[in-house]
C-alpha positions in Angstrom: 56.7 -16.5 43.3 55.0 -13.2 42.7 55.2 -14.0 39.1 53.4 -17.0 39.7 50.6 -14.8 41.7 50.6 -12.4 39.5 49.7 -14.9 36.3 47.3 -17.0 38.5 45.5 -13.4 39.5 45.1 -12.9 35.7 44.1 -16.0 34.4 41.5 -15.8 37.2 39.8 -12.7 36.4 40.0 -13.8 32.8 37.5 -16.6 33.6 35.5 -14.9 36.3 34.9 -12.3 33.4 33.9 -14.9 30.6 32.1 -16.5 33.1 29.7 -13.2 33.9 29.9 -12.5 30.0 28.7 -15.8 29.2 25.7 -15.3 32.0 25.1 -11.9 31.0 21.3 -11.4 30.8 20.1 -9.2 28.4 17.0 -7.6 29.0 14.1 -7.3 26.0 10.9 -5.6 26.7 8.2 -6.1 23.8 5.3 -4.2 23.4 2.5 -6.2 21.5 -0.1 -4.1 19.8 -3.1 -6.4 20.7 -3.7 -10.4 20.6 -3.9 -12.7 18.4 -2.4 -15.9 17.5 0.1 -13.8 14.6 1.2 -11.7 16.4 2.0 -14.2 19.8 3.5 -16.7 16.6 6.3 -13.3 16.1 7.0 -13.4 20.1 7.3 -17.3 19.8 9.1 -17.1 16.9 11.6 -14.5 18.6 12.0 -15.9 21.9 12.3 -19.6 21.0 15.5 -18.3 18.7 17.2 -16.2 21.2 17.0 -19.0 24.0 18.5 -21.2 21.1 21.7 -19.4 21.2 24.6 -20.1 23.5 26.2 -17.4 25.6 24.3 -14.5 26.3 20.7 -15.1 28.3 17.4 -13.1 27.0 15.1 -11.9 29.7 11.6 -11.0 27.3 8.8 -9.2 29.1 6.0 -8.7 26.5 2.4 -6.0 27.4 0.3 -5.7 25.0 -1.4 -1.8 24.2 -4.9 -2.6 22.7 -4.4 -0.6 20.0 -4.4 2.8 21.9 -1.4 5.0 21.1 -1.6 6.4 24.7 -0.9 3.4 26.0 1.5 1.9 23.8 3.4 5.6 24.9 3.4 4.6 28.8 4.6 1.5 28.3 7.3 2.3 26.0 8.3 4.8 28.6 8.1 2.5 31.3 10.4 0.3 29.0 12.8 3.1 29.0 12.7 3.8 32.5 14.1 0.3 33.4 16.9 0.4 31.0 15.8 -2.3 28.7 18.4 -3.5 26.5 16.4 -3.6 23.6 12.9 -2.7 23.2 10.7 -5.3 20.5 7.4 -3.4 18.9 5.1 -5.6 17.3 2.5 -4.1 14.9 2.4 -0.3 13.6 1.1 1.6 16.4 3.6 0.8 19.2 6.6 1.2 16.8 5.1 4.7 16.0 5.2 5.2 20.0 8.6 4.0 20.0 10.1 6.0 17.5 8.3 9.4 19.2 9.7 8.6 22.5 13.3 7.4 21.9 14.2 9.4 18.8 16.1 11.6 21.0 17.9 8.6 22.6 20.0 6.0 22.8 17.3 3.2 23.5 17.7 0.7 20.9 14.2 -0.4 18.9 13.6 -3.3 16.6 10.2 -3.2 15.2 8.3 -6.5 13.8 5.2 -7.8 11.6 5.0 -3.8 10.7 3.0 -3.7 7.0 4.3 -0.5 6.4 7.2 1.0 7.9 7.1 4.4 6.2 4.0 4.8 8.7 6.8 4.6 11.5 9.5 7.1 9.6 10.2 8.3 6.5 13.6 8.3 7.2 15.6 5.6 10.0 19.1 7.1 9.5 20.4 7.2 13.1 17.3 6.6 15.1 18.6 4.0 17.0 15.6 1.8 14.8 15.2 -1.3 12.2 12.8 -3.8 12.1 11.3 -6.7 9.9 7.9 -6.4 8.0 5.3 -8.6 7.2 4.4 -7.1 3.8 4.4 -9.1 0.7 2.9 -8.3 -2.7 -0.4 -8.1 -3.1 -1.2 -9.0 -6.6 0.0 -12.9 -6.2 -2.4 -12.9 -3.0 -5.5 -11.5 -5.6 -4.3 -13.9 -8.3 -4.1 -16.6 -6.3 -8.1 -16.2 -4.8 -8.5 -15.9 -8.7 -7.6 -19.3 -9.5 -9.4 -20.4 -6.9 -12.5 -18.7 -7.4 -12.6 -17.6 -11.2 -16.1 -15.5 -10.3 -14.2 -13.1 -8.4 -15.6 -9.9 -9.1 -16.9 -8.4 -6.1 -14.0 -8.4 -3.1 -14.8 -6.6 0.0 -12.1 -5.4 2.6 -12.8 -4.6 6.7 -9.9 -2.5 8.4 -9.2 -0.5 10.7 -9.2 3.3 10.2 -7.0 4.0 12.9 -4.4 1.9 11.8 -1.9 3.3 9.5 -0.5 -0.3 7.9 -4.4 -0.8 7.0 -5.0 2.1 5.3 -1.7 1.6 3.2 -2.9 -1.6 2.5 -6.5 0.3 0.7 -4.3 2.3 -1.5 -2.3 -0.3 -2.4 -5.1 -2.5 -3.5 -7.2 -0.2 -5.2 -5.3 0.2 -8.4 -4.1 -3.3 -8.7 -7.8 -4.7 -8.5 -8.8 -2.2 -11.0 -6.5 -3.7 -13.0 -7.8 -7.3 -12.7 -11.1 -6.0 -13.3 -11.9 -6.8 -9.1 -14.8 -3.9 -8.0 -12.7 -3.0 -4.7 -15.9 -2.6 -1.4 -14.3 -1.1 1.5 -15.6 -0.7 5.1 -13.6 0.9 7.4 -14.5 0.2 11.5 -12.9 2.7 14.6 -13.2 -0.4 17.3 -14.2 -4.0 17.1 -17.7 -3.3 18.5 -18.8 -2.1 15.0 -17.4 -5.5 12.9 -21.3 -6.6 13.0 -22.2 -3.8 11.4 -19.3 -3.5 9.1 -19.5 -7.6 7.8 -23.4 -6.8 7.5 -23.0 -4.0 5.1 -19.7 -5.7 3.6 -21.5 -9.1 2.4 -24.2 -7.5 0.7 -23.0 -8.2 -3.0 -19.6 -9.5 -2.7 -18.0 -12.6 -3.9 -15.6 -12.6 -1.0 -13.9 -10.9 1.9 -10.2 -10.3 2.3 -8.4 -9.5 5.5 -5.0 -8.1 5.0 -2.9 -7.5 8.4 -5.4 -5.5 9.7 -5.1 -6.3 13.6 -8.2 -5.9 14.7 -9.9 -7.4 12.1 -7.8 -10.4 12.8 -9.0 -10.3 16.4 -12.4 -11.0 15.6 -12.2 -13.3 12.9 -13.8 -16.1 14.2 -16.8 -13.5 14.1 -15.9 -12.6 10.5 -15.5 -16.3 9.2 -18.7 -17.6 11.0 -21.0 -14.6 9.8 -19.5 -15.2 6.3 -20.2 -18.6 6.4 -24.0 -18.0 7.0 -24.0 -16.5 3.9 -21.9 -18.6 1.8 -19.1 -16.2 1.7 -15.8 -16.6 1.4 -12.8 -15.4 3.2 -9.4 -15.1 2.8 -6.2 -13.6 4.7 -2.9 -12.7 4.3 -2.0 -14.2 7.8 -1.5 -17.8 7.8 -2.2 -18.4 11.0 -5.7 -17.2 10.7 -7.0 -20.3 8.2 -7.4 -23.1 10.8 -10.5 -20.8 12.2 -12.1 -21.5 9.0 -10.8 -18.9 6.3 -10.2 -20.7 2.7 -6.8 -19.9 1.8 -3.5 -17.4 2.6 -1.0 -16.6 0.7 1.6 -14.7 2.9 4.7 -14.7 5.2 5.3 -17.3 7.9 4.4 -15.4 11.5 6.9 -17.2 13.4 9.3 -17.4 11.0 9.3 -13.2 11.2 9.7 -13.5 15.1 12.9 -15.9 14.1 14.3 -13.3 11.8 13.2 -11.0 14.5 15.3 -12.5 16.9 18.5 -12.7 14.9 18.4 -8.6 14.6 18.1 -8.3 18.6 21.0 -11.0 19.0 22.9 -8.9 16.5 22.6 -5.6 18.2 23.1 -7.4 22.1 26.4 -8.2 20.8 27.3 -4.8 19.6 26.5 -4.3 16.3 25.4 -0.7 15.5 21.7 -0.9 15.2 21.8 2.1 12.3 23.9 -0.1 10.0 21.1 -2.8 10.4 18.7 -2.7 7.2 14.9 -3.0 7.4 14.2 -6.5 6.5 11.1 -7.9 4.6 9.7 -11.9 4.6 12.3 -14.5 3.2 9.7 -16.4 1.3 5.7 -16.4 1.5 4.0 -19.6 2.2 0.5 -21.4 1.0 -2.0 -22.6 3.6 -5.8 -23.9 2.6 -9.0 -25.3 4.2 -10.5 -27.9 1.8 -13.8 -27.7 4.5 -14.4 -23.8 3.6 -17.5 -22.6 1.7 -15.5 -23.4 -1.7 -13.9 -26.5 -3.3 -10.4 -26.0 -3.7 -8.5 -27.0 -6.9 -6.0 -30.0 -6.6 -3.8 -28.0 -8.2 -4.1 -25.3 -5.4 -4.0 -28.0 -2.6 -0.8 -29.8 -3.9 0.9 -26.2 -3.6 -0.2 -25.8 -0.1 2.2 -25.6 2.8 -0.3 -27.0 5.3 -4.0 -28.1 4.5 -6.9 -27.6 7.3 -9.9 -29.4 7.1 -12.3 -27.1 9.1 -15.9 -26.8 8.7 -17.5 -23.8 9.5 
């Protein structure tokens, strides 16, 4: 009889414990480094995997820092302070916040849609930090705009001087348009109240504008593509997302599909895998969206390549 007890008293606590296992709520706490529609895409793209999975439950709480370091700093700290499981940094300057703050501990970090990591660390080896990118090469990107618009000599680039990604992005572009013969027209801007000023001194002379994951750029571009516009201007980006406002073409990694990939490295370290023997990960594949309503025709060619057409006039 005892026996009996004894095995019914096991077998019991064996499912009350895979029963609280299964439940077991697992908390994420993302810090966003501004909006816009990429960079919620990465959240979507994150959240919508984890609640896909069966077993453990994800509890994401997402603030976003404007850009300000400071910021980014309390709220990673706050993060800390309530024992998140994992804490999720999208963009460059909260992951640099992140790794400040929690080198020293055991909080876990996965970084996302970060152009450069090196701007984070030059070196991840036990810092309790990985992360996925959103860099892909930049030559196709200029090749591509070619082909589209063979007169491409003049290309002129906004960023954002206070954002380390953006300026990697400059020296990264520099020799590779000298190259293709592309006379390179920077203008860099401190805060989005001086985007008027930059796109008026930017247009003068240039066959087209590029934005290239520069965050606040990408928060004004309705601003950037309409001004452009008025000038018969091109624009083009290396964020997908951003062509249905009116851009003519992107060559670069799926937004969502980064949260996704996002997502799988969080699941992987909730269930116990050491987060140092994760690798940084880069895009699994770039993808191809036009506007055949832009300033420019678009080649056929071009168009039957395309991932998704927009047709929006601007």
């Amino acid at each position: 009889m005892k026996r009996l007890i004894w095995t019914a008293l096991v077998l019991f606590s064996f499912l009350v414990y895979n029963s609280t296992s299964s439940n077991e709520v697992v908390k994420i706490k993302v810090c966003k480094v501004i909006e816009h529609e990429a960079l919620n895409s990465v959240v979507r793209g994150m959240t919508d995997y984890l609640n896909s999975q069966k077993g453990k439950k994800y509890e994401v709480v997402v603030e976003t820092c404007q850009g300000q370091i400071a910021l980014a700093s309390q709220i990673i700290a706050k993060f800390v302070g309530s024992n998140a499981d994992v804490i999720v940094t999208i963009g460059t300057v909260p992951s640099q916040a992140a790794y400040k703050f929690t080198k020293n501990t055991q909080t876990k970090v996965v970084f996302s849609s970060v152009t450069n990591p090196a701007d984070i660390a030059s070196d991840f080896s036990n810092s309790n930090m990985t992360g996925v990118s959103n860099f892909v090469d930049l030559k196709p990107q200029l090749e591509l705009f070619r082909q589209i618009q063979p007169n491409l000599n003049k290309l002129g680039m906004i960023y954002n001087t206070g954002e380390a990604n953006s300026s990697s992005i400059i020296e990264r572009i520099k020799p590779i348009c000298e190259n293709m013969g592309i006379q390179l027209i920077v203008q860099g801007i401190s805060k989005i109240s001086e985007l008027p000023q930059a796109l008026e001194k930017t247009q003068k002379g240039v066959d087209a504008v590029f934005i290239s994951n520069d965050n606040m750029a990408l928060s004004g571009m309705e601003t950037i593509v309409e001004t452009c516009a008025q000038n018969n201007i091109p624009v083009y980006v290396s964020d997908t997302d951003q062509v249905e406002k009116g851009c003519v073409a992107a060559l670069g990694p799926n937004q969502y599909n980064i949260g996704v990939q996002t997502g799988k490295l969080v699941q992987q370290i909730a269930e116990g895998k050491d987060i140092n023997n994760i690798k940084i990960q880069y895009p699994d594949t770039t993808e191809l969206y036009v506007n055949t309503k832009s300033v420019l025709k678009i080649p056929d060619s071009i168009i039957e390549q395309a991932k998704k057409v927009y047709e929006v006039k601007k």
